[in-house]
N, C-alpha and C positions, 0 to 999 in steps of 0.2 A: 036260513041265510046267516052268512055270518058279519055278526056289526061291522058300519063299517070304519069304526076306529079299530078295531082289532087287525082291521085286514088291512090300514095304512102301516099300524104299528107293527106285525108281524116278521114285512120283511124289511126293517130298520133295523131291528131285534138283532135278529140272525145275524145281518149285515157287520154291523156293531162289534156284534161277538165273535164272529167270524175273524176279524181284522184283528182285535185286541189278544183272539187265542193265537193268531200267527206271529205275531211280532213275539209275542212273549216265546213263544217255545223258540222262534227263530233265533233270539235273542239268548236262551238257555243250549242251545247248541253248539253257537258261536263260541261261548265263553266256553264249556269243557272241549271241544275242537282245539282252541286255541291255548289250553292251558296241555292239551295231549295232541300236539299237530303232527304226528307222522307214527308210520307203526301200526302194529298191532294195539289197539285200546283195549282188550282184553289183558294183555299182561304188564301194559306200559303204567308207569309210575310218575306220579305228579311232583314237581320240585316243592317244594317248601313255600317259595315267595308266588306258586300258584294256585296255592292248594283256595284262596279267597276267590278263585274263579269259577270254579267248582263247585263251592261257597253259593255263590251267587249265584248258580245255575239252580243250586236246589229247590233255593228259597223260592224263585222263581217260579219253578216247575207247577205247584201247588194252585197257584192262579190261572196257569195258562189252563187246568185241566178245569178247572171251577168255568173259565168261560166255552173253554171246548164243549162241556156239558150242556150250557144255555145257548149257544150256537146247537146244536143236537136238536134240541128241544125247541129253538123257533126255527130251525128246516121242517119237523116234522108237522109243525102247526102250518105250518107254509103252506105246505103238499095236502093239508088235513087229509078225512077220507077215504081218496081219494085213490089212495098209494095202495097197490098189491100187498094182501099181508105177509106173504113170505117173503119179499123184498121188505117188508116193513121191520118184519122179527130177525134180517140180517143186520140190516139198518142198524136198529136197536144194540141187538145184541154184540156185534163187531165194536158199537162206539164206548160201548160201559166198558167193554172187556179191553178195550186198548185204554182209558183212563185207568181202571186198575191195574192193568200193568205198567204203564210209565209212573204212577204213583209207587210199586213194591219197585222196581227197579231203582227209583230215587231214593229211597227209605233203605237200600243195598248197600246204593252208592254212599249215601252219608254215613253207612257205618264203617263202611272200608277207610273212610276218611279217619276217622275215631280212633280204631285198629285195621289197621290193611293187614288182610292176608290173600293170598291166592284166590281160595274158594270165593269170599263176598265179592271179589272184584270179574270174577268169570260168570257169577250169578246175577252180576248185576250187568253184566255185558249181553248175558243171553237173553237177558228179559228183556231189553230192550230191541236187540237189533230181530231178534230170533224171534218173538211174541208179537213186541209191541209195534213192530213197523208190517210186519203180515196183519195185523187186524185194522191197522191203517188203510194197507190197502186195499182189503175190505170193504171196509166203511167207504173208502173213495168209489169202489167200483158201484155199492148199491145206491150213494149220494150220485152218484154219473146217473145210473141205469132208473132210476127214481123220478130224476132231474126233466132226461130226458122225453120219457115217456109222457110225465104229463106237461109236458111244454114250458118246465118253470127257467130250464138250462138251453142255450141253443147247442146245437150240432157239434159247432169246434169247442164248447168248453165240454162236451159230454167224451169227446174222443179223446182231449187231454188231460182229462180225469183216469180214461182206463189208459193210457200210456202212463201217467203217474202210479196208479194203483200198480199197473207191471213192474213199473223200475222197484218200488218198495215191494214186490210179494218176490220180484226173481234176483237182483242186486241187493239189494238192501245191506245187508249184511256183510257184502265185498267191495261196496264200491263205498271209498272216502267222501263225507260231506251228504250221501246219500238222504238223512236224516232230512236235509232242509227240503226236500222234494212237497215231503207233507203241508206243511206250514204254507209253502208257498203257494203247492193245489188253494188250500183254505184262502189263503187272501185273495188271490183271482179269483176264487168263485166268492166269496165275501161283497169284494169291490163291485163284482158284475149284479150282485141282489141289489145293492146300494145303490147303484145307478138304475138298474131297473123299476127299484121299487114296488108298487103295488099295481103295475101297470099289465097289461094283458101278458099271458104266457109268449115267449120266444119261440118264433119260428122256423127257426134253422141255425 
């Protein structure tokens, strides 16, 4: 059995992290959206007096993946056991692979910043929208399908998980502002652990 401070504190964890990784990325999107608000962001070019928006996105980025991780890792202690292992090694593997991509995608972007040329700013366009938001939705779909099997997610947040996951695996990449779908998935299921707490699995 597992202690039962661990199992109070397990899903506060999550919760916690959950919240703290949506604001920050929502907050890093915001600001490069708003420094590049219309257009193609693959070829479109940041003014001068915005490029500290950008700036700030970067710096940002770095943290939001640091808790994206520790969210990762108190979902899967959540679920312990319990969880199918090949939903478990999607789980896994979808959540690492999309932190590394939005980290080499920002590490693109900031050099484009440095020296812009064509290529870093298309390389850093395709990693994100083209990689890193497909393994988003990913992640959303096996956090849904995980969630709800073993009764930790009810019903309507499992089904707005795979409508989320779809808009990021099938839009993503063409629809403007698409980006925040992520972040937002994370804090509604964040908020909903947080209020649930450690209390029996959800029923529907």
């Amino acid at each position: 059995m597992e202690p039962r401070e661990e199992r109070l504190r397990t899903p506060r964890a999550a919760g916690l992290a959950g919240t703290v990784f949506a604001l920050l990325l929502a907050a890093a999107i915001v600001l490069v959206r708003i420094a590049i608000p219309a257009g193609d962001a693959e070829t479109a070019t940041v003014a001068p007096d915005q490029r500290w928006q950008v700036r700030a996105a970067l710096e940002i980025l770095p943290f939001a993946g640091i808790f994206f991780l520790w969210f990762m890792g108190a979902l899967r202690a959540r679920v312990g056991d319990a969880e199918n292992r090949f939903i478990a090694t999607v789980f896994m593997g979808s959540g690492l692979v999309y932190v590394a991509t939005m980290f080499a995608a920002g590490a693109a972007a900031g050099s484009v910043l440095s020296q812009p040329s064509g290529f870093g700013r298309h390389f850093a366009y395709t990693l994100m929208t083209t990689y890193a938001l497909r393994m988003a939705a990913v992640f959303v779909f096996t956090t849904s399908t995980i969630g709800h099997r073993l009764r930790v997610l009810p019903r309507s947040l499992a089904v707005f998980g795979y409508l989320a996951g779809l808009v990021l695996l099938v839009a993503g990449s063409s629809l403007p502002w698409s980006e925040l779908v992520f972040p937002f998935w994370a804090l509604v299921v964040s908020l909903h652990i947080l209020r649930a707490g450690p209390h029996a699995p959800a029923s529907g």
